[in-house]
C-alpha positions as CSV (number, residue, x, y, z in Angstrom):
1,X,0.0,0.0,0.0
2,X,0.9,3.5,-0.8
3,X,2.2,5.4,2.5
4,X,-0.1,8.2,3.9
5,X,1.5,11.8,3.5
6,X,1.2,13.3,6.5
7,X,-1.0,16.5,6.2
8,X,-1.3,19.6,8.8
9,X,-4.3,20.8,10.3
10,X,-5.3,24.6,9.5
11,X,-4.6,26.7,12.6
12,X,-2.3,24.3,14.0
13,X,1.2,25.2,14.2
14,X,4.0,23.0,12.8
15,X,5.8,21.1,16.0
16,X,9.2,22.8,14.2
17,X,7.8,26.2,15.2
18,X,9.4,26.5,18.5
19,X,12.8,25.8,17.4
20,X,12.4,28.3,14.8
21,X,11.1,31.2,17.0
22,X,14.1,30.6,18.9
23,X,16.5,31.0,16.3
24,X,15.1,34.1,15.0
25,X,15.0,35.5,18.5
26,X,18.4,34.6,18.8
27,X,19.6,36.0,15.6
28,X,17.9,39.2,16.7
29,X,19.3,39.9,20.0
30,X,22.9,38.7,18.6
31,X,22.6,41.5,15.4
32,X,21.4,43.9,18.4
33,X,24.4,42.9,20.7
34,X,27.0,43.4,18.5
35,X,26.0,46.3,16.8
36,X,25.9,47.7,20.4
37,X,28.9,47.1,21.3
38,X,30.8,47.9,17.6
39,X,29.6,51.5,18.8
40,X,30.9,51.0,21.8
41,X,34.7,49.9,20.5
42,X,34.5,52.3,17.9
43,X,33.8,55.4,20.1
44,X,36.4,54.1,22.4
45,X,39.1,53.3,19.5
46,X,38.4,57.3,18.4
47,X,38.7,58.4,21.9
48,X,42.2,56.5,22.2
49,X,43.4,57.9,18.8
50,X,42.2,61.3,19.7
51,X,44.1,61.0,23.2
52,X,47.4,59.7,21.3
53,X,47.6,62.9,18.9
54,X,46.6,65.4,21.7
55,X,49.5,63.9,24.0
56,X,51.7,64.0,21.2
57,X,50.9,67.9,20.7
58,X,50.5,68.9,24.4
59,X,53.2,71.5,23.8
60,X,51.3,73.1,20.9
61,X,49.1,75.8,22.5
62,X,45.4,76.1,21.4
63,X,46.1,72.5,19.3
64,X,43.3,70.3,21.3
65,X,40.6,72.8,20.0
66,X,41.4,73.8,16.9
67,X,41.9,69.4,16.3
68,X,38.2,68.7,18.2
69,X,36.5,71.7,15.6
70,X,38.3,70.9,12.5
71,X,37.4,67.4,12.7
72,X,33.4,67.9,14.1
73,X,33.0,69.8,10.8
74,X,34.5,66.9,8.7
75,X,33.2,63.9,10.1
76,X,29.9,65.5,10.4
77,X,29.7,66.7,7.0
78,X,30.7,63.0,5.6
79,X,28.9,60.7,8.4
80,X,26.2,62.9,10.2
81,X,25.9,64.4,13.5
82,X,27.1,61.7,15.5
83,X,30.3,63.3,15.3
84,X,29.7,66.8,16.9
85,X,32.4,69.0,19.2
86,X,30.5,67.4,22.4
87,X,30.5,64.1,21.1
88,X,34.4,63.6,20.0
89,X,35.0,64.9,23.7
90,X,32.8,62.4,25.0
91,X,34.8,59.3,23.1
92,X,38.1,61.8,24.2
93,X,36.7,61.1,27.9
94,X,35.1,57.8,27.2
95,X,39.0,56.7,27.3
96,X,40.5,58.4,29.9
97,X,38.3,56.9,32.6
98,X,36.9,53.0,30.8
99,X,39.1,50.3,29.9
100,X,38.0,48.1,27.3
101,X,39.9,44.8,27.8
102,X,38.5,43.7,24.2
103,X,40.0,46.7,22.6
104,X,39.5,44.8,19.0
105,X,39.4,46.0,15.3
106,X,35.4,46.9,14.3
107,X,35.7,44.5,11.7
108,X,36.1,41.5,13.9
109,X,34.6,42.6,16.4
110,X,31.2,40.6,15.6
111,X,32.9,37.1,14.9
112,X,34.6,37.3,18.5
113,X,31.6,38.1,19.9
114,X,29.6,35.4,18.5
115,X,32.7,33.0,19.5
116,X,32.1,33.7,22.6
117,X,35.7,33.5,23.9
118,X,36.9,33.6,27.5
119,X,37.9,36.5,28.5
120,X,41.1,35.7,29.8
121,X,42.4,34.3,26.0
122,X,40.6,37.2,24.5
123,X,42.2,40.2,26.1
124,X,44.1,41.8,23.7
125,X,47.5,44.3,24.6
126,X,46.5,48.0,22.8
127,X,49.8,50.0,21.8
128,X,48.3,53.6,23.0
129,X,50.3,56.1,25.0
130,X,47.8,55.3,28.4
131,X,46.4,59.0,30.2
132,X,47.5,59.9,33.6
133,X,45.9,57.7,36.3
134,X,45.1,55.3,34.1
135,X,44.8,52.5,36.7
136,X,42.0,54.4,38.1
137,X,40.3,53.9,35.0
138,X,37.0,51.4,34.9
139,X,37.5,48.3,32.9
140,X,35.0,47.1,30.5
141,X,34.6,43.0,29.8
142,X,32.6,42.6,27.0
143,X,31.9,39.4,28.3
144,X,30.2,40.4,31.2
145,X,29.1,43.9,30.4
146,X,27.7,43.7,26.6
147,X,24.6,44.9,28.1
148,X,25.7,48.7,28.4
149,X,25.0,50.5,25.1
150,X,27.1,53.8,24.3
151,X,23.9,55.7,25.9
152,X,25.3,54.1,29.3
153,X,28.4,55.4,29.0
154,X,27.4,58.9,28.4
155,X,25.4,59.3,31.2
156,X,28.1,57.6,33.6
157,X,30.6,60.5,32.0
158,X,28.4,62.7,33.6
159,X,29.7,61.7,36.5
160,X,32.7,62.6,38.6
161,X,35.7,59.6,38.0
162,X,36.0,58.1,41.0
163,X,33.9,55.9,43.7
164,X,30.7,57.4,42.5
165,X,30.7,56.9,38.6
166,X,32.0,53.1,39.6
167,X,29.5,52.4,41.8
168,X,26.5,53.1,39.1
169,X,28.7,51.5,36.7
170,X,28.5,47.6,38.6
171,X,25.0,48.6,39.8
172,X,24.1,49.1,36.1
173,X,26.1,46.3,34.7
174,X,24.8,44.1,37.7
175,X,21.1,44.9,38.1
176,X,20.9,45.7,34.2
177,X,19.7,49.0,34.5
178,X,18.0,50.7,31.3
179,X,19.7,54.3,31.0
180,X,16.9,55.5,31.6
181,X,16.2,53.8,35.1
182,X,20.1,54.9,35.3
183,X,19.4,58.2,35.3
184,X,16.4,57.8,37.8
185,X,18.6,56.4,40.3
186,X,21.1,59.0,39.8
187,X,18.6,61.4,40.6
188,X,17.3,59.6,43.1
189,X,20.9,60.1,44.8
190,X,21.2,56.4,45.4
191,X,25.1,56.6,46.0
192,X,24.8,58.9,48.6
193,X,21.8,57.3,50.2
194,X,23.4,53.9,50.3
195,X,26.4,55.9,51.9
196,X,23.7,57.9,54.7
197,X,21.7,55.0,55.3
198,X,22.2,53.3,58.6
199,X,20.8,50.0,57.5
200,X,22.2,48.7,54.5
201,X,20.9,45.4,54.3
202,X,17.2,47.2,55.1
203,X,17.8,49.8,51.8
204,X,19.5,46.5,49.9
205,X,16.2,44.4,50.5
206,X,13.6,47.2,49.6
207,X,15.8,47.6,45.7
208,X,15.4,44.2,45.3
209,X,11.6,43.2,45.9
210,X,10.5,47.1,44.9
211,X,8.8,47.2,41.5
212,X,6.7,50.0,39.8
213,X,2.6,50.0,41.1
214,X,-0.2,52.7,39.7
215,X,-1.1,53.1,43.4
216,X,2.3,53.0,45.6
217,X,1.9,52.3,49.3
218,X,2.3,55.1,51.3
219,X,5.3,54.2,52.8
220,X,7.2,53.8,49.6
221,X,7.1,57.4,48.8
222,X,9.0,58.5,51.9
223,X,13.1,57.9,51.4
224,X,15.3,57.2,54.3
225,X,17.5,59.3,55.0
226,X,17.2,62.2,52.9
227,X,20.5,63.6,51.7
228,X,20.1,67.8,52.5
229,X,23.2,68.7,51.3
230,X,21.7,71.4,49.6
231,X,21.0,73.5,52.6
232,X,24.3,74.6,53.0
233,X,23.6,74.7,57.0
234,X,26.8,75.2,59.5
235,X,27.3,75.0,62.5
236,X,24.3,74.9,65.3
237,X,21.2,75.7,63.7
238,X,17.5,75.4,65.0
239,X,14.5,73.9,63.4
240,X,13.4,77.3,62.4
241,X,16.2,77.8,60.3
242,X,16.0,74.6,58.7
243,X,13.0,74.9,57.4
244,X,13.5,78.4,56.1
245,X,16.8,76.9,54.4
246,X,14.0,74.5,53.0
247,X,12.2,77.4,51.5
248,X,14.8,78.9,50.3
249,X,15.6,75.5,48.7
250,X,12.5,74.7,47.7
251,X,13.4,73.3,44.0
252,X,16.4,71.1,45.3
253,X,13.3,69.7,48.6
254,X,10.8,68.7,46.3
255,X,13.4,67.0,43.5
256,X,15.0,65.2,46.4
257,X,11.0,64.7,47.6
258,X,10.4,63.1,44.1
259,X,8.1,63.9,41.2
260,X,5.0,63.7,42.8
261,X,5.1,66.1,45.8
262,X,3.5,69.3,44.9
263,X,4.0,72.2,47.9
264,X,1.1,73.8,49.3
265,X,2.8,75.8,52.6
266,X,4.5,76.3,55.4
267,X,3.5,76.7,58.9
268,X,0.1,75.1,58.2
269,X,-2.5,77.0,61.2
270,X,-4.2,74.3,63.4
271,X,-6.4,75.6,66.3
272,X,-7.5,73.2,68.6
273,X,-9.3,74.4,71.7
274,X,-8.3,77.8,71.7
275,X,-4.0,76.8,71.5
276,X,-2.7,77.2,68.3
277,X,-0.2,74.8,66.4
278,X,1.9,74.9,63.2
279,X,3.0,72.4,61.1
280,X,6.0,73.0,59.6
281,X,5.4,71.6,55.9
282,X,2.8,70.7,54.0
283,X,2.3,69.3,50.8
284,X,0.2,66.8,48.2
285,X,1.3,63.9,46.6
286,X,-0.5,62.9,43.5
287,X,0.1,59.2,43.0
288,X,-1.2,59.1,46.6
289,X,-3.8,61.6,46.3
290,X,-3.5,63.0,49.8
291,X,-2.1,65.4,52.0
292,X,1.5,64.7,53.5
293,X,2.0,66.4,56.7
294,X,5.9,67.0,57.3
295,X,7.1,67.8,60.6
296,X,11.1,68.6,61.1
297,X,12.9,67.9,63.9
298,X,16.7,68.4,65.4
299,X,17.2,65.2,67.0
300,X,16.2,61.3,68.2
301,X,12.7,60.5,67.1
302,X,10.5,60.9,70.9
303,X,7.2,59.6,71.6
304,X,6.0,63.2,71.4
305,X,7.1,63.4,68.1
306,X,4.4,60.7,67.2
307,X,1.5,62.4,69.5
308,X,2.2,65.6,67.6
309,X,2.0,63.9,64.3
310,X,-1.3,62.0,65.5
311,X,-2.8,65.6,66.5
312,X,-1.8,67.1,63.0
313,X,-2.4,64.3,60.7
314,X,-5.8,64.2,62.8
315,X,-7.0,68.1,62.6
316,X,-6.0,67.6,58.9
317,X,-8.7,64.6,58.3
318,X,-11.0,66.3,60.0
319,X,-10.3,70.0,58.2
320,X,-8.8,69.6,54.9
321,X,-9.5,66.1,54.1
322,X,-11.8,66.3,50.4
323,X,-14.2,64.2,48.9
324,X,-12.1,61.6,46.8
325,X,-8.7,61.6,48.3
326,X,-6.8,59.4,50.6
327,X,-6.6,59.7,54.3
328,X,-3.3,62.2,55.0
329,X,-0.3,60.5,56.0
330,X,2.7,62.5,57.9
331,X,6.6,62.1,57.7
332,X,8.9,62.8,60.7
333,X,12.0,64.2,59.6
334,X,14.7,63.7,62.1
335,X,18.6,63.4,62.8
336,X,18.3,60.5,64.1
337,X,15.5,57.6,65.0
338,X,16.2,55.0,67.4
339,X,14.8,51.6,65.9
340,X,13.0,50.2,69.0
341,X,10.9,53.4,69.8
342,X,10.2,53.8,65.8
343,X,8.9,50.2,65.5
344,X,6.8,50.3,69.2
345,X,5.6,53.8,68.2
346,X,4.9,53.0,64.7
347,X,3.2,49.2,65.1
348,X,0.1,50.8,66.3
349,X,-2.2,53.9,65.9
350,X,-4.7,55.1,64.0
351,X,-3.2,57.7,61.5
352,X,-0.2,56.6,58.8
353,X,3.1,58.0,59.6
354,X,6.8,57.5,58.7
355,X,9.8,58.6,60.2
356,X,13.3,59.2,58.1
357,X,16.4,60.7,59.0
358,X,18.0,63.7,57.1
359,X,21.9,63.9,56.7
360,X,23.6,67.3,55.7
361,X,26.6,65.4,54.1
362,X,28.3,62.4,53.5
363,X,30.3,60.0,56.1
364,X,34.1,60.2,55.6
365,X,35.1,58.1,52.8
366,X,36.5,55.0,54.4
367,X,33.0,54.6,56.0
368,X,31.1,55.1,52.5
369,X,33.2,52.6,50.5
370,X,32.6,49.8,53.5
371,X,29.1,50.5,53.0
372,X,28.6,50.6,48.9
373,X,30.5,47.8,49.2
374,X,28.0,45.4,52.1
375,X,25.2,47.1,49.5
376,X,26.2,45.7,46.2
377,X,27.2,42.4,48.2
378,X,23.5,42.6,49.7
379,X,21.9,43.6,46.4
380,X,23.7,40.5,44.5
381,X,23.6,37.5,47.2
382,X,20.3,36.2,48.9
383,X,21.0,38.3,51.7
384,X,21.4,35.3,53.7
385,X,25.3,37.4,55.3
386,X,24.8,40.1,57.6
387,X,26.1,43.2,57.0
388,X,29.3,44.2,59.2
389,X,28.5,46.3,62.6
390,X,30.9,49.6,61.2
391,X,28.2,50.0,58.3
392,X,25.0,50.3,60.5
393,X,26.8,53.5,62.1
């Protein structure tokens, strides 16, 4: 008998379809990898040729500008504005301060990648006169860091070289950061917040189980601590001049705030039976949709602290609370809260309230590097090793 030819069902999809979904998904992210990092060689091999003839020329007065000019107006007349003034300075600075271990030829760039190779057979020696301090420089394994596009790199530029501009560079290259969730955290001042906080395994957690919502929980709007540097305060100071300083400062507050805060006033009025009180700030928060009562204080968080905040946040329900919106919540801003009396004061009552500390500046700078250190280790393991005691000062 003749053998049956097997036939396929309409709307059914071939059992080969899988495999071939793969391949072209593959195929896609490999073209998109390598062109990625071809840009990223490429700017870097311009930056090391443009470092090379400026070094050679040092002694030539004016020569670095009237090189950068000459070229922006030829390369950007042949190959586009990819190739403007600010751009050749950025590949000129791109070298100075990253290190590509890979530093290969364009050309072959996209057969090594797809090869794969180890990174210690694939580091190639560069002949290039290296800038001053170049063992401070950041170096770049395309191995482990193909994700960061040239986009990356320009941000981190913005940067000052040093602890800082590392520190977003193996939190970006670790958590694979977007540049433009980058640039969020950089505005966010997460390098200085990891280096304020007093509980680095506590900040570590909350970036890794913290995800975007519509409707955020109240407590996830409030930051801890909250980096004034801003201020400009010396010396002893009273609560009355910091928030004035706040005023002042206003811009600066509600960016370190976040996007959502929107001022209303100061020294809110509250009568209550015949004694009048003030609270120091208040503003709204629109993903919240309430009122957020601030109240400033100079030092340890106290019970009275929390009564005071109960009193405010309760005059404000029963006041200024509209048809529509959220029940008002209140932030403490202090110099310092002591965990037991936070958590036993906190645990219970009837009004939502936070408490955060406020630093003026950073710790010294053996005591921030200990602590973006016990923060990347946090952020990376299961968090199963507690921190060391020196980073919970």
């Amino acid at each position: 008998m003749r053998a049956k030819t097997p036939t396929l069902k309409r709307g059914v999809a071939p059992a080969i379809l899988p495999e071939i979904r793969s391949l072209i998904e593959t195929s896609r992210n490999y073209a998109v990898t390598t062109a990625n990092l071809a840009l990223v060689n490429r700017n870097w091999q311009i930056g090391r040729v443009l470092t090379e003839d400026l070094q050679r020329n040092a002694r030539r007065a004016g020569y670095g500008q009237q090189l950068f000019e000459r070229l922006a107006d030829s390369l950007t007349r042949d190959y586009g504005s990819g190739f403007t003034l600010s751009n050749l300075n950025d590949m000129r600075r791109f070298f100075e301060q990253f290190e590509i271990l890979q530093a290969v030829p364009v050309k072959s760039l996209t057969r090594r990648i797809l090869q794969a190779v180890p990174v210690e057979s694939e580091t190639i020696p560069c002949e290039y006169i290296p800038p001053a301090q170049s063992s401070k420089r950041i170096p770049v394994n395309f191995a482990k860091h193909s994700f960061l596009g040239w986009t990356h790199y320009r941000t981190l530029l913005g940067l000052e070289p040093g602890l800082k501009q590392r520190f977003y560079f193996d939190q970006t290259a670790g958590q694979r950061w977007s540049t433009r969730e980058l640039e969020r955290r950089i505005e966010g001042a997460l390098f200085e917040r990891v280096g304020l906080s007093r509980d680095t395994r506590k900040l570590a957690t909350w970036e890794k189980i913290k995800s975007p919502r519509k409707t955020p929980h109240f407590a996830q709007i409030f930051k801890d601590p909250y980096l004034l540097d801003f201020l400009g305060l010396k010396g002893a100071y009273s609560e009355k001049d910091l928030e004035a300083s706040l005023i002042r400062n206003l811009e600066e507050f509600l960016a370190e705030l976040g996007n959502e805060f929107c001022f209303i006033r100061r020294q809110h009025p509250m009568r209550v039976d015949d004694v009048d009180h003030w609270l120091d700030l208040l503003f709204y928060h629109r993903g919240l949709r309430c009122l957020v009562a601030i109240d400033l204080k100079l030092g340890a968080f106290t019970a009275a602290d929390k009564g005071q905040m109960d009193l405010y946040l309760a005059w404000l329900k029963q006041h200024e609370w509209r048809k529509g919106e959220n029940e008002p919540v209140g932030l403490v801003l202090c110099t310092s809260k002591r965990r037991q009396h936070v958590e036993l004061l906190l645990r219970h009552g009837p009004h939502k309230l936070a408490v955060s500390e406020y630093r003026t500046r950073l710790p010294d700078k053996k005591l921030l590097e200990e602590r973006l250190r016990i923060y990347s280790r946090l952020l990376s393991d299961d968090g199963t090793h507690a921190p060391q005691k020196s980073a919970q000062r």
